[in-house]
N, C-alpha and C positions, 0 to 999 in steps of 0.2 A: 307516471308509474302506477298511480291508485287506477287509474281507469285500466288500465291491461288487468292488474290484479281483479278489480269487479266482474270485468268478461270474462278472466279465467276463470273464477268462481263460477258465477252464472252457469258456463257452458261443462264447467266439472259435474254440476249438478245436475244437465239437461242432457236432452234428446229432441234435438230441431228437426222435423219431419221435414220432407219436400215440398217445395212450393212455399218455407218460409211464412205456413200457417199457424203451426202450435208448436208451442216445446213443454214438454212435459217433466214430474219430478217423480219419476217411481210410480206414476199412476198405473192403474191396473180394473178393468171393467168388472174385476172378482172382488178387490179391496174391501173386506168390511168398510173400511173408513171412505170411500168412496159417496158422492153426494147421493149416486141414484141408490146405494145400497142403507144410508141411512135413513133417506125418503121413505123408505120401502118397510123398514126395522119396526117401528112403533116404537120407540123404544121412551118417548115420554118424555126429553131431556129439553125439548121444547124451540131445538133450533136443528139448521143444518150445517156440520163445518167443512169446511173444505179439505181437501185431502194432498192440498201443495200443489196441484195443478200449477202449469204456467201456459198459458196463450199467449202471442204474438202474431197481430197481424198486419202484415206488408202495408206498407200507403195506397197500394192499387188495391187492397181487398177490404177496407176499412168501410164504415157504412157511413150515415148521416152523424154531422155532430149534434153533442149534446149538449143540451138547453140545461141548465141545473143552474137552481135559485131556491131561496128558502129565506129560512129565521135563523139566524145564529143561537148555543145556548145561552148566549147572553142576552138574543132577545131583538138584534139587528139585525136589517136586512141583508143579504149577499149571494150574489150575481156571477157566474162567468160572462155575461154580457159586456161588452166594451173591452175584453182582457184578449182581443186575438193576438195570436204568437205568444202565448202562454202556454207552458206544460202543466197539465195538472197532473197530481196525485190522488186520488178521491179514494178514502178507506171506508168500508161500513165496517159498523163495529157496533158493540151493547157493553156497558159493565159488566152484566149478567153473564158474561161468554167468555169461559174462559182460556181459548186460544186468543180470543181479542184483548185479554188484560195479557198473556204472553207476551205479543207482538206489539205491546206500548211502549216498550223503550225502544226497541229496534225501530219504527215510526219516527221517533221523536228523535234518535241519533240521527237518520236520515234527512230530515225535515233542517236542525242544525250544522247538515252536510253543505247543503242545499244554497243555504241563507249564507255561510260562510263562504262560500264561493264566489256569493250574489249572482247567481241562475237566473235564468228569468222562469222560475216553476214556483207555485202553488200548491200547498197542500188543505184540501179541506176534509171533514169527515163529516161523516154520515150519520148519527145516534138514531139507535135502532130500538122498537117498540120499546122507549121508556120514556119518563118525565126532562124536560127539559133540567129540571134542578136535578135528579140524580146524577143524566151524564155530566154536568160541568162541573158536580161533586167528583166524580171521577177524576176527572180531567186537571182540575185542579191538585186533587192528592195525588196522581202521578206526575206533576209538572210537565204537561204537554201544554204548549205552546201557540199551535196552529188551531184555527176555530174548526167547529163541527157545527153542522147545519141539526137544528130540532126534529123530534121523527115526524112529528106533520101527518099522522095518521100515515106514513110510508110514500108521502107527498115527493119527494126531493127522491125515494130510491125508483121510482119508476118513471125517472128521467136518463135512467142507465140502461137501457133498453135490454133489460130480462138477463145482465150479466154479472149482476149481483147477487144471484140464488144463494149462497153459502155465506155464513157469518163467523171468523170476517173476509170480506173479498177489499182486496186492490184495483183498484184500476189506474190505467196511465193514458192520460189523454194526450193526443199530440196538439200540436200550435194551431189546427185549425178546431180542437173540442173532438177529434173524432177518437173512438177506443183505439186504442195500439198496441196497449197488453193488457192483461187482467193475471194477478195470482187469488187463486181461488183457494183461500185457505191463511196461515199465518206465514207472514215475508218477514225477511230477515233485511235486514240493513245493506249488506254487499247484494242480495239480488234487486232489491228495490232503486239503488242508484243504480248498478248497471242498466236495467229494463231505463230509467230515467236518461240516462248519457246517450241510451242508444236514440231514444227520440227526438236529444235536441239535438246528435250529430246528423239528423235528415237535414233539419234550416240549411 
């Protein structure tokens, strides 16, 4: 029953275009809040947020997988290397941002969804232009659970091949590492498992 309840969600709040390329959430090419219109603002605030976007794309239209490796903020190495048939979850995120301190418990509910299930997905994040010790200050004060890679001079984010523009972005990797969706902006917990369910019921 939670899995129909997820897709009803999901698709209450979508518009799946044809060919099963994007589904969108209210976006709009006028939206102040829109990524190309805050690119464009000046306005100083020193990031870009997403605007709810949802992409989805088909297994036939998916590109190369991703390679993503780094420094945990504790300081450890870690790999999707050796992990095929894994779903990942990959968030960028900053303390600094705050639709990304928003979308921390919804993250973390999800991630405890996940793990309670025992899924075989992964969830890593991405700490964005800051010190290794602030984000795991972070991370710690909200009791999040799942590691985040260090920003690495932005090392680990341009292994996401240019679909992480907005802070914070999701992305859902299927079992072979390739994108399969991205929400470009802050995810709520019923969309994030559903986009998740849907990928591992391709296996």
């Amino acid at each position: 029953m939670r899995d129909l309840d997820r897709r009803a969600a999901l698709r209450w709040g979508a518009i799946v275009l044809a060919g099963g390329l994007v589904t969108t959430l209210g976006a709009c090419s006028e939206d102040p809040n829109s990524v190309a219109a805050q690119a464009k603002a000046g306005d100083r605030k020193n990031y870009v947020s997403g605007d709810g976007t949802i992409e989805r794309l088909a297994p036939e239209s998916r590109g190369a997988p991703v390679a993503l490796s780094g420094t945990t903020l504790e300081g450890k190495p870690w790999s999707m290397a050796g992990k095929e048939g894994t779903v990942f979850v990959v968030n960028v995120w900053g303390s600094w941002c705050p639709p990304c301190i928003e979308e921390t418990p919804a993250l973390q509910r999800a991630w405890e969804q996940v793990q309670g299930e025992k899924l075989d997905v992964e969830f890593i994040g991405l700490d964005k232009m800051e010190s290794p010790e602030t984000g795991l200050a972070f991370q710690k004060a909200n009791q999040v659970t799942y590691p985040s890679l260090a920003y690495d001079g932005g090392a680990p984010i341009l292994a996401l091949q240019g679909k992480a523009t907005a802070t914070p972005s999701t992305l859902v990797l299927d079992q072979q590492g390739r994108i399969a969706a991205r929400v470009s902006g802050p995810v709520t917990t019923s969309t994030l498992t559903a986009l998740v369910d849907d990928v591992l019921a391709e296996a």
